[in-house]
C-alpha positions as CSV (number, residue, x, y, z in Angstrom):
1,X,-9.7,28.2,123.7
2,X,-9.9,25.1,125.8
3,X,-13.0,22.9,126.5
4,X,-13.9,24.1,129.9
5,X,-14.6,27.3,127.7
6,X,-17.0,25.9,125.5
7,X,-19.8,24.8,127.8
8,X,-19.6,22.5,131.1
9,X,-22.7,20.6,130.8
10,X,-24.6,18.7,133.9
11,X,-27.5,16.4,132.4
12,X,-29.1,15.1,135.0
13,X,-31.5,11.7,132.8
14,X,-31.7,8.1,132.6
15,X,-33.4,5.1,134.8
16,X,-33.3,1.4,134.6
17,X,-35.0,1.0,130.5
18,X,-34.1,4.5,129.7
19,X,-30.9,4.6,129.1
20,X,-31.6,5.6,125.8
21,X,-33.1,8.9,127.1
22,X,-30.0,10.0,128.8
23,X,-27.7,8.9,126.2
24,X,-29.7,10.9,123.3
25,X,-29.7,14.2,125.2
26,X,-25.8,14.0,125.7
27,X,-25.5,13.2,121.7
28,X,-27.3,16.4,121.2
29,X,-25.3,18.1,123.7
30,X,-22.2,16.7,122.5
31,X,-22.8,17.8,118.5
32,X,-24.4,20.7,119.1
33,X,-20.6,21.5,121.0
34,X,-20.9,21.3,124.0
35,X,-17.0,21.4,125.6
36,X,-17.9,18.8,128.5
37,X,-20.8,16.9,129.0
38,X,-21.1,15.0,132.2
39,X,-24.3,12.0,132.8
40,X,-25.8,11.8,135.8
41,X,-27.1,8.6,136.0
42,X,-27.6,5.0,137.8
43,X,-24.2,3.3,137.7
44,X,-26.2,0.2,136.5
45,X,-26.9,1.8,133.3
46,X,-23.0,2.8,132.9
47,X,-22.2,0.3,130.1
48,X,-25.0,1.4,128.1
49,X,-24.3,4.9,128.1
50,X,-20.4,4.7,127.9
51,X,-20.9,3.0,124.5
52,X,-23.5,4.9,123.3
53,X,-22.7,8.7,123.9
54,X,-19.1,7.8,125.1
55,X,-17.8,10.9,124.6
56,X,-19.6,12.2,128.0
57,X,-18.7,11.1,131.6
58,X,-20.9,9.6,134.0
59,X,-21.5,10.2,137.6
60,X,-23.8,7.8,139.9
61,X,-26.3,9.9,140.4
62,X,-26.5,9.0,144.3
63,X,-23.3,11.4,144.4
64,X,-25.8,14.3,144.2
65,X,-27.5,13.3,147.3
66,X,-24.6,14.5,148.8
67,X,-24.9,18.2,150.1
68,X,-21.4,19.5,149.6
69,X,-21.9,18.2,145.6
70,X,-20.6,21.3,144.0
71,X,-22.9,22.3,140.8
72,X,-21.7,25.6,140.4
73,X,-18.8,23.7,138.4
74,X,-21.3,23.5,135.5
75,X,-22.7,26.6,133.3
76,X,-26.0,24.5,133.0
77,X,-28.0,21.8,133.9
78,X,-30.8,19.7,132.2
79,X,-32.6,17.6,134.1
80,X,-35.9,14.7,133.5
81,X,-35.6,12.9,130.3
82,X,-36.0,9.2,131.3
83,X,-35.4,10.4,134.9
84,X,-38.9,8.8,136.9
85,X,-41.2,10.4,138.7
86,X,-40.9,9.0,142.6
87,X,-40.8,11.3,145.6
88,X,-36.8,10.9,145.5
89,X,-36.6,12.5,142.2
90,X,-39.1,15.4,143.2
91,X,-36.5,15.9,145.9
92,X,-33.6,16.0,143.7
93,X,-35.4,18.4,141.5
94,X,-35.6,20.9,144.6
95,X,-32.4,20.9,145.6
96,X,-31.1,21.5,141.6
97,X,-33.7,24.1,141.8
98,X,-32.8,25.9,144.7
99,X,-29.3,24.9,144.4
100,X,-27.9,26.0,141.4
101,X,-27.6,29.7,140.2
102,X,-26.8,29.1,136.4
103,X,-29.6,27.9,133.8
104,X,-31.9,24.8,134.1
105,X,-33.6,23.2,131.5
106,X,-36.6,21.1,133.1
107,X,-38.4,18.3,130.4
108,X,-40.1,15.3,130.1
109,X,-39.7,13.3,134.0
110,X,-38.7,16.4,135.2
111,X,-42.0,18.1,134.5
112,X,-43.6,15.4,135.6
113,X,-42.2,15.8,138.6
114,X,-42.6,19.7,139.0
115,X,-46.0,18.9,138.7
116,X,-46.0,17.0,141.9
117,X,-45.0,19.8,143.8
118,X,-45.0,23.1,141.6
119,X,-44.0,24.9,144.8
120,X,-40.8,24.6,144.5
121,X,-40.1,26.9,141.3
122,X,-40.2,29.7,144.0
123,X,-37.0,28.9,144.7
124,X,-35.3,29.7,141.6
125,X,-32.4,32.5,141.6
126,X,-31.7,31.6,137.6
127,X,-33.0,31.2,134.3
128,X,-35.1,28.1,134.2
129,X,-36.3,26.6,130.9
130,X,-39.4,24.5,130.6
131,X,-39.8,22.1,127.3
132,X,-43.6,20.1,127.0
133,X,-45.0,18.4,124.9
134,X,-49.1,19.1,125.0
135,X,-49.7,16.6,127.9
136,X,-46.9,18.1,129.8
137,X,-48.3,21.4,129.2
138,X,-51.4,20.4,130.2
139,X,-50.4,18.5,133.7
140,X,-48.0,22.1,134.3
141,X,-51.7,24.1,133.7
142,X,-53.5,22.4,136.2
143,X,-50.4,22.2,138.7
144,X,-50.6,25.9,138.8
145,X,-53.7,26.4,138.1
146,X,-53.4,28.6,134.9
147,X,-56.4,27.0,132.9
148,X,-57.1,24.1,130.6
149,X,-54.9,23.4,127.4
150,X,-57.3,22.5,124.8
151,X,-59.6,25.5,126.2
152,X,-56.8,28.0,126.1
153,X,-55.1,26.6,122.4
154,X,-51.5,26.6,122.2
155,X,-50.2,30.1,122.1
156,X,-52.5,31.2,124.8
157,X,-51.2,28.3,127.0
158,X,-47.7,28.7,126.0
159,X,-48.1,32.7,127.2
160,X,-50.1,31.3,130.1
161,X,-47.1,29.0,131.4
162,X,-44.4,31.5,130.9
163,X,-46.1,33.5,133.4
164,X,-45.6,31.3,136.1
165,X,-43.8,32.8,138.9
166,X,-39.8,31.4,138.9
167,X,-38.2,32.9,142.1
168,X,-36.0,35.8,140.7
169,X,-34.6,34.2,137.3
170,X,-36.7,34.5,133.8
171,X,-38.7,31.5,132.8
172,X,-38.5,30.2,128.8
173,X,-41.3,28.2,127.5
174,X,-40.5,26.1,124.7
175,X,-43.9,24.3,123.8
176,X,-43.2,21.1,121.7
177,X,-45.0,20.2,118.1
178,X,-45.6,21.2,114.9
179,X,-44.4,24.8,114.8
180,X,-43.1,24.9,118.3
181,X,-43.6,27.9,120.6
182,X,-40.9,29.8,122.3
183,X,-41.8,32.6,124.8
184,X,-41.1,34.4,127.3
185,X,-41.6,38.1,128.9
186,X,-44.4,38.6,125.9
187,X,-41.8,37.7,122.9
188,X,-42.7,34.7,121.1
189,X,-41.0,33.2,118.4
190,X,-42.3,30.7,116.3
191,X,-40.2,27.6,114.9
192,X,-39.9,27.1,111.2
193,X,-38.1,23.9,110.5
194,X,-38.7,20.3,111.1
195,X,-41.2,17.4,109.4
196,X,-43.6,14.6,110.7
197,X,-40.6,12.2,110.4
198,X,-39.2,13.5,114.0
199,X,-42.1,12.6,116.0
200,X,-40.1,9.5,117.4
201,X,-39.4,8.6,120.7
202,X,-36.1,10.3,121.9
203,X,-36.6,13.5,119.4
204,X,-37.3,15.8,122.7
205,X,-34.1,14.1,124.7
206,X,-32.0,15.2,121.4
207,X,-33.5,18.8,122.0
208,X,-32.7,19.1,125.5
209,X,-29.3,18.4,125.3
210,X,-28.8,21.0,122.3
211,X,-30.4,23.7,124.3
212,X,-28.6,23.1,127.5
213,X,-25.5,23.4,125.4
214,X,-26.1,26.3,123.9
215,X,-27.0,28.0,126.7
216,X,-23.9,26.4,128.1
217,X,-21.5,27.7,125.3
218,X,-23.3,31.6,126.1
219,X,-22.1,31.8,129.2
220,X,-19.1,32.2,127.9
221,X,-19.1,34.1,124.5
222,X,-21.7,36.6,125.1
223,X,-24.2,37.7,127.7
224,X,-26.5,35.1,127.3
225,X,-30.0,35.7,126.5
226,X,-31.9,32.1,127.5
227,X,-34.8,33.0,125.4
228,X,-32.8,33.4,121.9
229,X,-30.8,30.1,123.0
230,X,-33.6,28.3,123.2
231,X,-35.3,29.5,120.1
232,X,-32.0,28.8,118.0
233,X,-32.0,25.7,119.5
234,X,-35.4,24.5,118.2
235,X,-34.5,25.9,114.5
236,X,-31.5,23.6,114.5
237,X,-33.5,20.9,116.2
238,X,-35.8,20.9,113.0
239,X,-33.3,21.7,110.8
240,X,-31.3,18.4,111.8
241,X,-34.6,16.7,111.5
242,X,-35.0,18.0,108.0
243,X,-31.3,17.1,107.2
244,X,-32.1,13.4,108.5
245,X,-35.3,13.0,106.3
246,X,-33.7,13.9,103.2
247,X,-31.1,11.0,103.5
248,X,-33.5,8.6,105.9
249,X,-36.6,9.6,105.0
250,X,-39.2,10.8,106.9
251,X,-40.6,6.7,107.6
252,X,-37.7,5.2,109.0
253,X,-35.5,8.1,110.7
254,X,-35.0,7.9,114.3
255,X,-34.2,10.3,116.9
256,X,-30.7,9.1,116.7
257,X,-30.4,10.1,112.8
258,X,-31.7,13.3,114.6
259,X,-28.6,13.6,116.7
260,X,-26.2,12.7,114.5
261,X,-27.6,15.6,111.7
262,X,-26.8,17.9,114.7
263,X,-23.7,19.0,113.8
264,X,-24.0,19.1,110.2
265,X,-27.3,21.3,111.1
266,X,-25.0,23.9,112.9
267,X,-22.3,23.8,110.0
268,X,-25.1,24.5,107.7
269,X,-26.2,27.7,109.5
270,X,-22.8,29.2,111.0
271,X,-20.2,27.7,108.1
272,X,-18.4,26.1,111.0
C-alpha cells in the first residue's frame, strides 16, 4: 500500500482570519488517515497553515480558476469552512459542483454560499454531503423552499433537506448538535457520542475533514457507501471529543484537542 491508496484529499477552506478553519479540517483529515491532503487556499495564509497542519500541501487557490485544473486527481473534495461567501466563491462552488464526479462535502461558507444560488446542486453527477449547523439548516430550508426549521423540529428538517434534488448522485445530510442527524434515502442514524465541551469554534472544520477522508480512504477499500462514511465519521467526531474531555476537560478543550484525539479515537474503535 502506498499513500495515493489511502485517500487523495482536495479541501477547498481558509480566507484572510481564517486560517484556522482550513488548517483544522486538514488535521482532521490528516489523523483520521487520510494518505494526501492537499489545502486550497490564499497563498497569503501559506505560513500559517504550513506550520500548523504541515503535513498537507497547499495550492493558491487562484490555480482553480483555471479550467484545465484537473480535480479528478482527488477521490474527494470538501469545500467552505472559512471559505467567504462573495459571488467568486459562489462561482467556484459551481464549477466543483458540476466539475468533479467523486464525493463533495459542502459545510459552513460553502452552504452559505449554496444558499445564494441553490440552483446549482442540479448539476451534481456524485455524492454530495451537506453538514449544518441549525442556522445553516435553516438558510438551506428557505433557499429551496422546504419549510421553516423550528416549525419542522430537527428530524423532520433533516429528512426535509435530504430530499433536495442533487443532479444524479445521492445527497447525505449530516445535521450538526447534540445527537447529530445523519440521513439519507429515509435511513437515519442517530449519533451517540460527544459532550458540551465540543461546542467550540473549529469543532465542525475538524468534522469535515474526517468525513472527506473517509469517504476518501472508501474509494479505495470497498464500494463506498457515503451515508455509512459519514455517520462513522460523526461517532468518531464525538468519540475524539469525549477522549479530549477526559484529559482537558470539558471547560477548556478546544477544537484542536478535538483533532488531535482523532487518531487515538480511530485506534480505540478499529485496534489500529
Amino acid at each position: 500500500m502506498h499513500k495515493g491508496q489511502a485517500g487523495r484529499v482536495l479541501i477547498i477552506a481558509g480566507s484572510k482570519g481564517m486560517a484556522g478553519a482550513a488548517a483544522l479540517a486538514a488535521r482532521g483529515a490528516l489523523y483520521s488517515g487520510a494518505g494526501l491532503v492537499k489545502i486550497a487556499a490564499p497563498a497569503e495564509i501559506f505560513d500559517i497553515l504550513q506550520t500548523t497542519a504541515f503535513e498537507a500541501m497547499c495550492i493558491d487557490r487562484a490555480e482553480l480558476d483555471d479550467p484545465a485544473f484537473d480535480y479528478s486527481v482527488f477521490d474527494a473534495i470538501a469545500i467552505g469552512p472559512g471559505l467567504g461567501i462573495s459571488e467568486a466563491n459562489v462561482d467556484l462552488l459551481s464549477r466543483v459542483i458540476s466539475g468533479f464526479e467523486g464525493p463533495v462535502v459542502i459545510d459552513a461558507d460553502g452552504i452559505n454560499c449554496l444558499c445564494k444560488r441553490p440552483q446549482i446542486l442540479n448539476m451534481r453527477r456524485g455524492a454530495t454531503v451537506l453538514t449544518p449547523h441549525p442556522g445553516e439548516a435553516g438558510r438551506l430550508l428557505e433557499a429551496f423552499a422546504k419549510g421553516n426549521y423550528k416549525e419542522l423540529g430537527r428530524e423532520t428538517a433533516a429528512k426535509a433537506l435530504a430530499d433536495i434534488p442533487c443532479g444524479t448522485g445521492p445527497l447525505v445530510v449530516l445535521l450538526k448538535g447534540s445527537e447529530t442527524l445523519v440521513t439519507s434515502g429515509g435511513k437515519m442514524y442517530v449519533n451517540t457520542t460527544g459532550n458540551p465541551g465540543m461546542a467550540t469554534g473549529g469543532s465542525g472544520d475538524v468534522l469535515t475533514g474526517i468525513i472527506v477522508s473517509l469517504i476518501a480512504q472508501g474509494m479505495h477499500y470497498m464500494e463506498a457507501d457515503p451515508l455509512d462514511a459519514v455517520a462513522a465519521s460523526a461517532y468518531l467526531h464525538g468519540l475524539a471529543g469525549d477522549i479530549a474531555a477526559e484529559k482537558k476537560g470539558q471547560y477548556g478543550m478546544t477544537s484542536a484537542d478535538l483533532a488531535d484525539a482523532v487518531a487515538e479515537a480511530i485506534k480505540e474503535v478499529t485496534g489500529f
